[in-house]
C-alpha positions as CSV (number, residue, x, y, z in Angstrom):
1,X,-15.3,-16.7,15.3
2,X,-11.6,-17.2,13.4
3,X,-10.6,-20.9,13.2
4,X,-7.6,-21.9,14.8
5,X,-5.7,-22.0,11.7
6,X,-6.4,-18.6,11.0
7,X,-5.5,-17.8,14.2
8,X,-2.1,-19.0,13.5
9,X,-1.6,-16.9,10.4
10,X,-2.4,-14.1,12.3
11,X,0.1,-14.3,14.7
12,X,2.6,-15.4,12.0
13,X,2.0,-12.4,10.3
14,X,2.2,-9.8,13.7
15,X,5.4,-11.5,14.3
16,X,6.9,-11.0,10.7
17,X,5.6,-7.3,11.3
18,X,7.1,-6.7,14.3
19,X,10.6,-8.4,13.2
20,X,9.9,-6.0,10.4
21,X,9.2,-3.0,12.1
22,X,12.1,-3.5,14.4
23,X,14.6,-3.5,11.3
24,X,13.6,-0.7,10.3
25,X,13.6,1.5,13.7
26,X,17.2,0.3,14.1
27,X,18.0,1.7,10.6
28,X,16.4,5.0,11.6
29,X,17.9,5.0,14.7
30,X,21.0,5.7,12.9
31,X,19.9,7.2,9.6
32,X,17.9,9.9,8.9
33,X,16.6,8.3,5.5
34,X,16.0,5.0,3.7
35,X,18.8,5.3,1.1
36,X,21.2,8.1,0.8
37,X,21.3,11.6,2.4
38,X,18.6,13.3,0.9
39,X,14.8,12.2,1.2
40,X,13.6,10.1,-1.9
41,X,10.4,8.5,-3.2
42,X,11.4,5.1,-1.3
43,X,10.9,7.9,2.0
44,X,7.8,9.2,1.1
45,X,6.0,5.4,-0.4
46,X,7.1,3.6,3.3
47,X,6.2,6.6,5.3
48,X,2.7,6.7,3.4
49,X,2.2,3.1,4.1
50,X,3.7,2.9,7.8
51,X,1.3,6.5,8.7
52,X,-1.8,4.9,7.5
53,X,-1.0,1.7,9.4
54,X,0.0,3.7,12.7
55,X,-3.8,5.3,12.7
56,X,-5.2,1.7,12.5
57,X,-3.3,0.0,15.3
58,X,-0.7,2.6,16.5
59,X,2.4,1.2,15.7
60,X,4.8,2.3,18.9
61,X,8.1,2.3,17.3
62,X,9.6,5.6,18.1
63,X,11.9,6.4,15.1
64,X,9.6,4.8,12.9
65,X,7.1,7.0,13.6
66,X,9.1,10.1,13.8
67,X,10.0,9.0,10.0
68,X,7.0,9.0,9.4
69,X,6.0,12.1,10.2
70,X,9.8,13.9,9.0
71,X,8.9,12.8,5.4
72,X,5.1,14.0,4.8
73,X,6.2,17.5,6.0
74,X,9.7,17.2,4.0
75,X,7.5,16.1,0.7
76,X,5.2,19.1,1.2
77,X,7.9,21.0,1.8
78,X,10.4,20.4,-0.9
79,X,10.4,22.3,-3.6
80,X,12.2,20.1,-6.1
81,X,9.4,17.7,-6.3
C-alpha cells in the first residue's frame, strides 16, 4: 500500500505530465515539428519517448499522438538519415 506522501508525489508528478503534455499538443496543433520545417533528431528522441509511454498508459492527446506516429514512419522513411 503507497503511503500518503507518496501518494502526493504521484499526483504531483501526473499533473506536471499533463501540464506538460498539453504544451506540447498546442505546439503541434500548429506545427508540424518540434523545431523548424523539416523533421529532426529532437522529432524522432520525443516521439520515441512519448510512443513508448502511450503503450503504457495511453496518453489521449490527439496531436501528440499523431506526432508520434508522423515521425517513426518519416525516420524510416527518410533517406538522408
Amino acid at each position: 500500500m503507497l503511503r500518503a506522501g507518496r501518494l502526493q508525489e504521484i499526483g504531483f508528478a501526473s499533473a506536471y505530465v499533463e501540464k506538460c503534455l498539453k504544451l506540447l499538443d498546442d505546439h503541434l496543433f500548429k506545427h508540424t515539428y518540434l523545431v523548424g520545417e523539416q523533421i529532426t533528431q529532437a522529432d524522432i528522441a520525443c516521439a520515441a519517448a512519448l510512443l513508448l509511454a502511450y503503450q503504457m498508459v495511453k496518453i489521449c492527446k490527439s496531436n501528440v499522438f499523431s506526432f508520434c506516429l508522423f515521425c517513426c514512419w518519416k525516420s524510416s522513411n527518410c533517406a538522408s538519415w
